[in-house]
N, C-alpha and C positions, 0 to 999 in steps of 0.2 A: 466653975470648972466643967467643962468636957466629957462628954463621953467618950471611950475608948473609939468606937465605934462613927462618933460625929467627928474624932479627930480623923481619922482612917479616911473616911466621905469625903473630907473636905481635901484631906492631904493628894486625894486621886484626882478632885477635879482642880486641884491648884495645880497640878504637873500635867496632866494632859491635857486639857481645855485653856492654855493660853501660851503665849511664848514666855518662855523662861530670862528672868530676867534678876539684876540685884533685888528689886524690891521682894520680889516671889521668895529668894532666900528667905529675906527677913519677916515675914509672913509664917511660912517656914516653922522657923525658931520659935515665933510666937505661939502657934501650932503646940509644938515640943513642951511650952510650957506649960501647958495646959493638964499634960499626963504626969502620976506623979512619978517619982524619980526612979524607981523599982519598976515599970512597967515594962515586957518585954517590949510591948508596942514601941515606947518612948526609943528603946535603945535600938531596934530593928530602923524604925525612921531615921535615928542619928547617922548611922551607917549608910543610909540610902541616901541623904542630905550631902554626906563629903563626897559622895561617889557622886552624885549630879553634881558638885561644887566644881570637882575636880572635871569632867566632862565638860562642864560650862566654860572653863577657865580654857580647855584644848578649844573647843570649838572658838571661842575671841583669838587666841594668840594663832589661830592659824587662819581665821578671815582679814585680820591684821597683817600676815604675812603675803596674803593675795592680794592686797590690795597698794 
């Protein structure tokens, strides 16, 4: 198991240091389970995960709509 702290590290340079993509969700997730289920950390990242999901999801259905 993870440190709160190595999940946080990792979760910064999985979002900012590459393009976002499905796999990086699931990555992601793997991430999440690492912390146990009480963890403010866990539940602040679950929230910040829909909200990229959901950004991810605008930015495809509108480069799909330009194209």
């Amino acid at each position: 198991m993870l440190t709160e702290k190595e999940v946080s590290r990792s979760w910064s340079r999985m979002f900012t240091t590459s393009e976002i993509e499905v796999a990086t969700f699931d990555r992601a997730e793997l991430l999440l389970d690492e912390l146990r289920p009480e963890s403010p950390l866990r539940h602040r990242l679950m929230m910040e995960l829909e909200e990229l999901r959901k950004r991810h999801a605008s930015q495809l259905a509108m480069a799909m709509d330009q194209s």
